[in-house]
N, C-alpha and C positions, 0 to 999 in steps of 0.2 A: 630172763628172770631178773629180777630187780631186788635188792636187798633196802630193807627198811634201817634207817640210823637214830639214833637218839640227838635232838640237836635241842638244848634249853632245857623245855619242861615239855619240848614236842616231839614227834615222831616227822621225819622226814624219809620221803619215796621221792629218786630221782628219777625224771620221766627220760626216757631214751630218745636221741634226736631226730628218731623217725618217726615218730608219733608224734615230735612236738613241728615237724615240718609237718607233717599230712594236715594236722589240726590247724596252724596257722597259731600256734599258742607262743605269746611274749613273754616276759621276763615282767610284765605287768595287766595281763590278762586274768581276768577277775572267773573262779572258779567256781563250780558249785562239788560238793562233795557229798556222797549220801549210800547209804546199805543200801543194795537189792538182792535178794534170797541169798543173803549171806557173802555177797560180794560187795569190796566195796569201788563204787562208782564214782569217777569223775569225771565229768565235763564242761568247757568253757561256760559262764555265766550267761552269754549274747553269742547268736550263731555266728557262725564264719560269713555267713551268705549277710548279717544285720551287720557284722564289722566292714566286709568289703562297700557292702551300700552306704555304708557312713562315710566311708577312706573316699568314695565315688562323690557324693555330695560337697565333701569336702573341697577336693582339688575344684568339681566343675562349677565351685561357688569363687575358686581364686581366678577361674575363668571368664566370672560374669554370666555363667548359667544356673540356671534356678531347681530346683529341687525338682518342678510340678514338671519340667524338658527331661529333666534324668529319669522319673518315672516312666514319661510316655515314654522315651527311647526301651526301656529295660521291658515296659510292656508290650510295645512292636517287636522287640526280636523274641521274646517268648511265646507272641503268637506265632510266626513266621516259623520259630523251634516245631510247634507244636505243627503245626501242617505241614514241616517236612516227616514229623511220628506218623501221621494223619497218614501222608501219602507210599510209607512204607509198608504199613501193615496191609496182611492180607485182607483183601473187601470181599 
């Protein structure tokens, strides 16, 4: 359980460091915040999966690799993922 504080004219909830490790959530990680049936919700603004592909483009661009190699590579092993699914399930 987490306790809510008065900080300004805000309400502040500190998020616990295991939730903010699982999530990959910074100290500068842009939020979205919103009610659903009466709870209230938050999650990162950009998926963990759209941050990591960015951190990825990044470095393979200090590399001298191109965006359009980092896709293909990301879409060859999600096939390759996907036919090992393929060849576990029962046929």
């Amino acid at each position: 359980m987490v306790k809510a504080r008065r900080v300004g004219n805000s309400i502040t909830v500190t998020i616990p460091k295991e939730i903010v490790t699982e999530l990959d959530i910074t100290e500068n990680t842009e939020m979205n915040l919103f009610v659903r049936e009466g709870s209230v919700v938050m999650e990162p603004a950009v998926s963990r999966w759209a941050r990591l592909v960015a951190q990825v483009n990044q470095k393979a661009a200090e590399r001298g690799v191109t965006e359009t190699d980092v896709n293909e590579a990301v879409a060859e092993i999600r096939n390759r993922a996907r036919g090992v699914e393929r060849e576990k399930r029962p046929g």
